[in-house]
C-alpha positions in Angstrom: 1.8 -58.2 49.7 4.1 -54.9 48.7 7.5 -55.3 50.2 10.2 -51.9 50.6 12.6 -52.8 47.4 16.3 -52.3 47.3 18.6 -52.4 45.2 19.3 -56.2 46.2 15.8 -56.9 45.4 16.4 -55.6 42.0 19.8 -57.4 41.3 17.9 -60.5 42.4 15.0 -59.8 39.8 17.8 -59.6 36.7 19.3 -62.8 37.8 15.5 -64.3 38.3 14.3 -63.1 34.6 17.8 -64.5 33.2 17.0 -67.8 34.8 13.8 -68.4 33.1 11.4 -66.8 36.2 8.6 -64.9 36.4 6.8 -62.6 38.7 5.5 -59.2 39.9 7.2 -57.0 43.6 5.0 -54.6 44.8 7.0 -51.5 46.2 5.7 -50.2 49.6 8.2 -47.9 49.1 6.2 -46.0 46.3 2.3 -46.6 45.7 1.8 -48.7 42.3 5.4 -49.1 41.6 6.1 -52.4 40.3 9.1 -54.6 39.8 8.8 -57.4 36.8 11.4 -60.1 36.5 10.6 -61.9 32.9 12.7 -64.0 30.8 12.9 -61.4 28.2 14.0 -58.6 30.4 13.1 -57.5 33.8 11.1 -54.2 34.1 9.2 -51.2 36.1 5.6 -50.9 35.8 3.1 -48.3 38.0 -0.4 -49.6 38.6 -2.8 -46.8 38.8 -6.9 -46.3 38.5 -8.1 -44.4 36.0 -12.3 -44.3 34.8 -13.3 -47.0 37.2 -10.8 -49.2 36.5 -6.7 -50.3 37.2 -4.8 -49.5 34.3 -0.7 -50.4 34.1 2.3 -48.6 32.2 5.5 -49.5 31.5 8.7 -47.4 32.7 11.2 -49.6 31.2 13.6 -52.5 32.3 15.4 -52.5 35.4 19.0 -51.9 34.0 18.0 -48.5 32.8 15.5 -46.8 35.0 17.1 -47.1 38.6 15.4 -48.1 41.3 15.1 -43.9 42.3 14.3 -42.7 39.1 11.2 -45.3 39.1 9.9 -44.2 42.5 10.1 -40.5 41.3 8.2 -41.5 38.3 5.5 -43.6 40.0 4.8 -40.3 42.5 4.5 -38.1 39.8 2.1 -40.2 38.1 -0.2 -40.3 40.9 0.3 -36.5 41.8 -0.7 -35.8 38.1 -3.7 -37.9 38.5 -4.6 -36.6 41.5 -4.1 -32.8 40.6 -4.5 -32.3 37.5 -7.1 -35.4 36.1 -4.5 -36.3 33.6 -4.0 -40.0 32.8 -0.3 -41.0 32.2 0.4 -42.1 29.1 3.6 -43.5 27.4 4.6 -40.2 25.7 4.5 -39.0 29.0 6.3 -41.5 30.7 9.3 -40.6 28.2 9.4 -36.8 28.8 9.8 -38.1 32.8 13.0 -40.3 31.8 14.1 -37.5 29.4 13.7 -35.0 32.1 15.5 -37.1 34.7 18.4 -37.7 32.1 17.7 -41.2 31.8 16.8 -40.9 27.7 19.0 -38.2 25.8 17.0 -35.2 24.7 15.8 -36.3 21.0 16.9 -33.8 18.2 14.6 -32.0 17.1 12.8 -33.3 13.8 13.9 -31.0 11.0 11.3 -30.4 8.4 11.7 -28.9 5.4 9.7 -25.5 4.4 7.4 -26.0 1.2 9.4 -25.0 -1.8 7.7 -22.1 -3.0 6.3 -21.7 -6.3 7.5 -18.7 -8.0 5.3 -16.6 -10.3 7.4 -15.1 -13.6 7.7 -11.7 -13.2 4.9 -11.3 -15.7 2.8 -13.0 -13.3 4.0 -11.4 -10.5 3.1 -7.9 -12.0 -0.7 -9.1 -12.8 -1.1 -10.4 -9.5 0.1 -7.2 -7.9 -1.8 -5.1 -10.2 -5.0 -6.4 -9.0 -3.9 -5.6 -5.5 -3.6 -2.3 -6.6 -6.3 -2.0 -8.8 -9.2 -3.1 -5.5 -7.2 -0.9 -3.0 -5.7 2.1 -4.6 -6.8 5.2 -6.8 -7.1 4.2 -10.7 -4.1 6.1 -11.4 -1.9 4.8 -9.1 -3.0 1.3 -10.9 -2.0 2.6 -14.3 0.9 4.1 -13.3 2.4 1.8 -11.6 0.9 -0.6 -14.5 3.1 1.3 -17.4 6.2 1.5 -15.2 6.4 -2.0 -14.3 5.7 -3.1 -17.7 8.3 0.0 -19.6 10.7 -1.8 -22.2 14.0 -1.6 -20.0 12.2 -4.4 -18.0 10.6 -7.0 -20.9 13.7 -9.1 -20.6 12.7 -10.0 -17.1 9.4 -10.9 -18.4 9.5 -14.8 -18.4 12.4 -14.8 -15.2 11.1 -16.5 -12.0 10.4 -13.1 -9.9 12.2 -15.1 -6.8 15.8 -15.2 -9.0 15.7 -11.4 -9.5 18.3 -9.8 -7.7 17.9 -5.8 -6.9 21.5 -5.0 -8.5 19.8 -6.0 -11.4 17.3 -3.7 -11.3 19.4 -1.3 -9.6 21.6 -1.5 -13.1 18.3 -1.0 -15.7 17.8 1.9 -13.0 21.8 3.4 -13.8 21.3 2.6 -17.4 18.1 4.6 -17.8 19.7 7.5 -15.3 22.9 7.8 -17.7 20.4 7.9 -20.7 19.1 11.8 -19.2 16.0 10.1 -17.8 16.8 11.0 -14.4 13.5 11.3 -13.3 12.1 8.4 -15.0 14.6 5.9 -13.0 13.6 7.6 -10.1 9.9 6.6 -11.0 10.7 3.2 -11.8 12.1 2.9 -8.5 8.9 4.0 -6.2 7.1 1.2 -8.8 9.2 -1.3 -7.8 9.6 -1.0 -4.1 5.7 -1.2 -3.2 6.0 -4.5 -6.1 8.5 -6.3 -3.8 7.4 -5.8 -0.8 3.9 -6.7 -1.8 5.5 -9.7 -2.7 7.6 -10.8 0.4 4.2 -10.6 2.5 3.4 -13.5 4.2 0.2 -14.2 2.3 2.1 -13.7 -1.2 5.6 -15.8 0.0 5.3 -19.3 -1.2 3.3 -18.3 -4.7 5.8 -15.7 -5.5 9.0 -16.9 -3.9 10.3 -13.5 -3.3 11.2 -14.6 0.6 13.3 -11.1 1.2 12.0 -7.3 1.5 16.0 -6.4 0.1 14.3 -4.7 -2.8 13.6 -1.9 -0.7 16.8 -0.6 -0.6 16.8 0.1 -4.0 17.3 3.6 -5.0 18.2 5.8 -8.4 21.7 7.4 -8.6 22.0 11.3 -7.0 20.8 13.7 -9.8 23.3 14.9 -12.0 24.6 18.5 -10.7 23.8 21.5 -13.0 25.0 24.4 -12.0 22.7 27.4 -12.9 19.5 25.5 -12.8 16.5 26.0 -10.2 15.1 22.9 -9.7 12.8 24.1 -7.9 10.3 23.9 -11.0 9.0 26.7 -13.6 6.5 29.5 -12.4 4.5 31.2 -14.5 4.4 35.1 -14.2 1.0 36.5 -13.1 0.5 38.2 -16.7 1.0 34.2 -18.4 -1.6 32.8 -16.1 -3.7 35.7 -16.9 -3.4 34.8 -20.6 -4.3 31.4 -20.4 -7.4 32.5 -18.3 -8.2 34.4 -21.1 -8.0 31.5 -23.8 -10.0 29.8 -21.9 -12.9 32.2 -22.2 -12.3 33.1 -25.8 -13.9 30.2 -27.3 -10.8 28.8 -29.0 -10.7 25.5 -27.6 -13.4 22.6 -26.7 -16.0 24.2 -24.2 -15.6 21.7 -21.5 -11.8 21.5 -21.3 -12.1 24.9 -21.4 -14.3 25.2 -18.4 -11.9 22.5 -16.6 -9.0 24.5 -17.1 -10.5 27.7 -15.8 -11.8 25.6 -12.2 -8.3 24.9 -12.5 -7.0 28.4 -12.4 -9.3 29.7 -10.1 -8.6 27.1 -7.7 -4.9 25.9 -7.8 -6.0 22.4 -7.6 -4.8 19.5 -8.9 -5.9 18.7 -12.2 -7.0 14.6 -11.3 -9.0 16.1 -8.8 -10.4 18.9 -11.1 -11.6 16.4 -13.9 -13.2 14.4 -11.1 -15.6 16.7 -9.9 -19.0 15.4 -10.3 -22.5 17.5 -10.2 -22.8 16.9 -6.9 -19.5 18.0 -5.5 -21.0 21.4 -5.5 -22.9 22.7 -2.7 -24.8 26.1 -2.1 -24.3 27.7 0.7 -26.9 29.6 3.3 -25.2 33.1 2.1 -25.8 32.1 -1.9 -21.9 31.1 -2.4 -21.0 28.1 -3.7 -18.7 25.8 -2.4 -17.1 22.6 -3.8 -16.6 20.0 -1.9 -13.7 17.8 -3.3 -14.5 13.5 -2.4 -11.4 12.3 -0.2 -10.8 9.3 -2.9 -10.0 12.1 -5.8 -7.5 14.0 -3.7 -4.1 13.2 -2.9 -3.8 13.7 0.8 -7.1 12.1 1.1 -6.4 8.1 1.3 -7.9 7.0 4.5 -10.2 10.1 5.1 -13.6 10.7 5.3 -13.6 14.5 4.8 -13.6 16.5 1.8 -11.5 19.3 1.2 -14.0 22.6 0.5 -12.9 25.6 -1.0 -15.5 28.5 -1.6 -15.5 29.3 -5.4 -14.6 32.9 -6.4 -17.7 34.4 -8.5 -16.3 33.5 -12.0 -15.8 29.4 -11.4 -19.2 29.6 -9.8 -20.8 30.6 -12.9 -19.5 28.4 -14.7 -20.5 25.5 -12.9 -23.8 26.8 -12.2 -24.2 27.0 -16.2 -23.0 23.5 -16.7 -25.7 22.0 -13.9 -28.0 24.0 -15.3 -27.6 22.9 -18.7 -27.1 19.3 -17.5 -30.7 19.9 -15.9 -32.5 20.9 -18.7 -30.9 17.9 -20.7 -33.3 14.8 -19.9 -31.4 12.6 -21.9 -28.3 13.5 -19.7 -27.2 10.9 -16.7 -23.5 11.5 -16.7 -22.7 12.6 -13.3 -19.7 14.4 -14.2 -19.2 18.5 -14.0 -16.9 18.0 -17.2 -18.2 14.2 -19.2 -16.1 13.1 -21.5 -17.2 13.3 -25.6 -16.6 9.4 -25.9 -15.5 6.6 -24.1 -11.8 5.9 -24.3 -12.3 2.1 -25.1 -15.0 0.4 -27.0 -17.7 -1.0 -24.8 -16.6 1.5 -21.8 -19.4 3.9 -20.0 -18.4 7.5 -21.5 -16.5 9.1 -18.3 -14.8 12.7 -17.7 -12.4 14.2 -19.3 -8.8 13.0 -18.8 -6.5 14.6 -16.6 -3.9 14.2 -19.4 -6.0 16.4 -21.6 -5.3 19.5 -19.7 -1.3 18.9 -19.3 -2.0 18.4 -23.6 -3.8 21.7 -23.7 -1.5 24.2 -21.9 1.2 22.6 -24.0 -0.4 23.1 -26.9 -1.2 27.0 -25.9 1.2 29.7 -27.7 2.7 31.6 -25.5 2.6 29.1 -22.4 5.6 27.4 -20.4 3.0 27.0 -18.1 2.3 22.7 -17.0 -0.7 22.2 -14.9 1.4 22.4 -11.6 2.9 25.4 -12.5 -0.5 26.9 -11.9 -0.3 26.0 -8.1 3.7 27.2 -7.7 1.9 30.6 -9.4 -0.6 30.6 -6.8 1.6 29.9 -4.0 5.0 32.7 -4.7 2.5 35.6 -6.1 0.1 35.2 -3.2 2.9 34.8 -0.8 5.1 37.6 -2.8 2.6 40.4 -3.9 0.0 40.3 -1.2 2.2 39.2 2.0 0.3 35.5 2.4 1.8 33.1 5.1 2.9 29.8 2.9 1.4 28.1 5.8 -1.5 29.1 5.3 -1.7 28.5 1.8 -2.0 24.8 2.2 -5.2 25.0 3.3 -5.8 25.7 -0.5 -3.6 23.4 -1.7 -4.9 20.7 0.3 -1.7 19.6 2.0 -3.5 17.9 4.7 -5.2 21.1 5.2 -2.1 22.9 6.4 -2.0 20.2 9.2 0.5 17.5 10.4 -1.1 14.2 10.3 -0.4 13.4 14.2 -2.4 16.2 14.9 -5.1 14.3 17.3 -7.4 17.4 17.6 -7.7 18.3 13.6 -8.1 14.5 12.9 -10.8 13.8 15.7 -12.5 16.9 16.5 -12.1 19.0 14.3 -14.7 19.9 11.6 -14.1 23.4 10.6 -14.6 23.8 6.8 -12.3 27.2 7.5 -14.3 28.7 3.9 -13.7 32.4 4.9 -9.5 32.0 5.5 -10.0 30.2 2.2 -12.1 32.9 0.6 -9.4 35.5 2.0 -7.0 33.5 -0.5 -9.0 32.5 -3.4 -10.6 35.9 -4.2 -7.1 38.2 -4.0 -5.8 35.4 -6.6 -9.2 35.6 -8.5 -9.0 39.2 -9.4 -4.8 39.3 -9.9 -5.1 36.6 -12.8 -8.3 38.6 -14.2 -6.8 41.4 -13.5 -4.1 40.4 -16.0 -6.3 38.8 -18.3 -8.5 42.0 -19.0 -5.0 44.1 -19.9 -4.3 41.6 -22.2 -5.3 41.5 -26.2 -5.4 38.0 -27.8 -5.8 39.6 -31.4 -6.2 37.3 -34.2 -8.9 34.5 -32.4 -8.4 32.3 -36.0 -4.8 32.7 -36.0 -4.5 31.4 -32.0 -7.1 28.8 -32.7 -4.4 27.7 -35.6 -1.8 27.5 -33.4 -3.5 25.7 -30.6 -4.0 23.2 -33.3 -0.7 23.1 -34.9 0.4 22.7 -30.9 -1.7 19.4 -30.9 -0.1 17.9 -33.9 2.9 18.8 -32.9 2.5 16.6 -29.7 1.1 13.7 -31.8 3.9 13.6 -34.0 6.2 13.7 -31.3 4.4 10.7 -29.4 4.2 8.7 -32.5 7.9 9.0 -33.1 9.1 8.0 -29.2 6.5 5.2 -29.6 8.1 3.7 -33.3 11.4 4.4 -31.2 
């Protein structure tokens, strides 16, 4: 029969168990709460039903859990049953005793992280590369491929990536800086960020053991200050682009770099994007124009776009690229898809592709008479446009493609939008069209043998000079 416990009744249940006595008090003062004197220690216990049947758990001995703290327990057992279906359990029982201040709060268990692995930073360069390789343009892959790999960084080669420190690369950086190379350690720099932070991701941390993003503070030192100098990058006078527009159509140099350089010209375009224009990029219009419609994945603003950049060719480009699908028509052996195919594939065993991009920076550098680099061409198109015929910069980007003249927050041009804008870029492309021809047709070439000569002596001049920086 229960019986209302106090604290007598618990004093007498020590002195019971130390005599050798055994029994069981039922509290009427709390439902299920028991009192257990025993021999080896008297103790609570709360008597409960749970899935048809009485189930009993221990509290703990009497000298511990007071007499309070067990009838608190015992109610909050039952209330938990009752409310939330939840059977009591001895885990639980401690959190109660722990809560109530009974037990001290147990430190928490300290585990150790995994010790990374770390890839060498050979590895860590392959691994990357791939990265790169599935996700970026090819020539972001191979550049960032030859500047991770340049020979200022082969003594890191075999290091554990995870032990490099950026003052260390920050110092390869200065070294290569002080050497002249100021643009090259700049380079080397936007290579390594994108490596290290790659790196540092969650995914990549415990196989590369790079566990900080710290090597994005690295930076090249402030360019050297040269008074005098316009850094602002070489343009070529209307009457030089007008002569290399006319070497082009002379018939002094390979037919198809030819033709690439002229789209080139004509369009102000970049010259990866150029070289990557396939048969189909070209599209005739409803009025008999032609229109080339550049793929988002060979321009530069175009990563994660869907829309090409068009640009209505003046009448000269669109010959020639009418002549070359023509001509790739009427060849039935022909299934390159390229406006400009490469002669032979760069590598044994590789599909024959287009022409390198590199092949027109080697051609106007091997051109007497021309300062001009390919991106020259576009700084021409954009100062005599905007100089001589009173064009809004602004709206030479459209041209240019720098995102079409538009800011990339710009909700309406990047979800509604769908204008082609062909005749503001006709108003641009045709003034520029008959300036450089304009210039070309005043100009004599004379002697074609003599300039086919010197374009040649131009190329062996750049070999030489690349076979000597290699042996270097």
């Amino acid at each position: 029969m229960p019986k209302k416990l106090t604290e007598a009744s618990v004093k007498k249940a020590l002195a019971d168990g130390a005599a050798g006595l055994s029994y069981d008090v039922t509290d009427a003062g709390a439902a299920g709460l028991i009192l257990r004197a025993a021999p080896r220690g008297s103790s609570w216990l709360v008597r409960f039903m749970w899935g048809g049947s009485f189930k009993r758990l221990r509290l703990g001995p009497v000298d511990l859990v007071s007499l309070t703290v067990a009838r608190e327990i015992a109610a909050a057992a039952r209330t938990l049953i009752r409310e939330q279906d939840i059977c009591p359990t001895e885990a639980w029982v401690h959190d109660q005793l722990v809560r109530r201040r009974v037990l001290a709060k147990p430190e928490p268990e300290h585990v150790s992280p995994p010790k990374p692995t770390t890839w060498t930073y050979s590895e860590a360069v392959e691994h990357y590369l791939t990265e790169v390789k599935r996700t970026r343009r090819e020539r972001t892959w191979s550049d960032r491929r030859d500047m991770l790999n340049i020979v200022e960084m082969r003594p890191l080669r075999d290091r554990p990536v995870g032990s490099i420190a950026r003052r260390e690369i920050a110092t390869v950086v200065a070294e290569i800086h002080r050497s002249g190379r100021e643009r090259h350690a700049a380079h080397l720099c936007e290579a390594v960020r994108p490596l290290w932070t790659w790196l540092a991701g969650d995914a990549q941390q415990l196989r590369s053991g790079v566990l900080s993003t710290d090597m994005a503070q690295l930076r090249a030192p402030e360019k050297t200050n040269r008074e005098g100098v316009d850094d602002g990058g070489y343009v070529p006078p209307p009457a030089e682009i007008g002569r290399i527009l006319k070497i082009a159509q002379a018939g002094v140099v390979d037919e198809v770099l030819a033709d690439a350089l002229l789209l080139m010209l004509f369009t102000a375009q970049r010259r990866r994007s150029v070289v990557n224009a396939r048969l189909t990029d070209f599209i005739e219009e409803p009025d008999g124009s032609l229109t080339w419609a550049i793929a988002p994945i060979h321009r530069k603003t175009g990563r994660g776009k869907k829309r090409t950049h068009d640009l209505p060719l003046p009448s000269t480009p669109a010959a020639m690229v009418r002549r070359r699908i023509a001509a790739v028509a009427a060849d039935e052996e022909s299934e390159s898809p390229w406006l400009f195919p490469a002669t032979r594939p760069r590598r044994a065993g590789d599909e024959v592709s287009h022409v390198h991009a590199d092949s027109l920076t080697h051609l106007l550098d091997a051109l007497p008479g021309s300062d001009a680099a390919p991106h020259d061409i576009r700084r021409g198109f954009t100062t005599h446009l905007e100089d001589l015929l009173g064009l809004d910069a602004s709206e030479l980007k459209l041209v240019l493609d720098h995102s079409e003249g538009k800011s990339g927050d710009d909700v309406t041009e990047k979800h509604y939008s769908r204008a082609r804008r062909l005749a503001r870029k006709a108003a641009m492309l045709e003034p520029w069209a008959a300036l450089i021809e304009k210039h070309a047709a005043a100009l004599a070439l004379g002697d074609l043998d003599a300039l086919r000569d010197g374009i040649t002596a131009g190329r062996k001049r750049q070999k030489t000079k690349k076979g000597t920086k290699a042996a270097a």
